[in-house]
C-alpha positions in Angstrom: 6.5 -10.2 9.3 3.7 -11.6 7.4 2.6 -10.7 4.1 -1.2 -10.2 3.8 -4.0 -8.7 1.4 -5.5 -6.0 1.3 -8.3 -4.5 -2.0 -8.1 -1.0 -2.8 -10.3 1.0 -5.7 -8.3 2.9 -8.5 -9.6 5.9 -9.8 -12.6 4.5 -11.7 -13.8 2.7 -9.1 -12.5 -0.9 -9.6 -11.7 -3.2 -7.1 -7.7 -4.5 -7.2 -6.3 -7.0 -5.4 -2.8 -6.6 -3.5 -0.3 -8.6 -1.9 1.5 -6.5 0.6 4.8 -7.5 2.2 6.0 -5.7 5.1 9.8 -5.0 5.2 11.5 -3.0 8.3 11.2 0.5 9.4 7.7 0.8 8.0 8.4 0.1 4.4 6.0 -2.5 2.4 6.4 -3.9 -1.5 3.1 -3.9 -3.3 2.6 -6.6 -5.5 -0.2 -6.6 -8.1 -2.9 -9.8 -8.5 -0.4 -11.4 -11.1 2.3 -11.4 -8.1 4.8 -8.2 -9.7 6.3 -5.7 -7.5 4.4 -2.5 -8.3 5.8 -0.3 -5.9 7.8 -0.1 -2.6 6.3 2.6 0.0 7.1 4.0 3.5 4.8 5.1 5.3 5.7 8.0 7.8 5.3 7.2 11.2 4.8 10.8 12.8 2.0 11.3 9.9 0.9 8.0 9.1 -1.3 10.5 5.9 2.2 10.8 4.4 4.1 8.3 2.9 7.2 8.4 0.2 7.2 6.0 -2.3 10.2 4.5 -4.7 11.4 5.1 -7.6 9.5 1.8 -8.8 5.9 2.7 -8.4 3.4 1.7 -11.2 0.7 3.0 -9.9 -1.3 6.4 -9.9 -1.0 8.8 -6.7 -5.1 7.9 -6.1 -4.5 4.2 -6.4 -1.5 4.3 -3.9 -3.1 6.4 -1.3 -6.2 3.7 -1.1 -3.2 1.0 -0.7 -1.6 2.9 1.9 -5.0 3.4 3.6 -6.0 -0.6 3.5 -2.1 -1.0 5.1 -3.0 1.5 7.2 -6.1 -0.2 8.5 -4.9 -3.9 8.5 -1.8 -2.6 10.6 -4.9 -0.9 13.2 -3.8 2.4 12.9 -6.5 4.0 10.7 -9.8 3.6 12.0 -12.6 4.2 9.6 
């Protein structure tokens, strides 16, 4: 699998930049503009609105649920 980018808002409204690489099972590491792992999440696949993140993650519960929305979208399963 290929990693790819996606840009998700925080909070505030700021634009980020992510690199997402897609591991098995429907887990993906998050990494940050400067290239560090911020988090590792998998998303569920019977409620693709859940997803459980690791132990890892370095970023807010808003900020992660935009990422898992712009995976979401670039994988072509949430259709906005």
């Amino acid at each position: 699998m290929k990693k790819f980018n996606i840009e998700a808002a925080d909070s505030q409204g700021l634009g980020h930049s992510y690199t997402i690489k897609p591991l098995k099972n429907e887990c993906y590491q998050i990494f940050d503009e400067q290239h560090v792992r911020v988090a590792t999440i998998e998303i569920d696949d019977e409620d693709p609105s859940h997803c459980r993140q690791s132990l890892d993650c370095r970023v807010d519960l808003f900020l992660l649920n935009a990422i898992r929305d712009g995976i979401l979208l670039h994988d072509g399963v949430l259709v906005k």
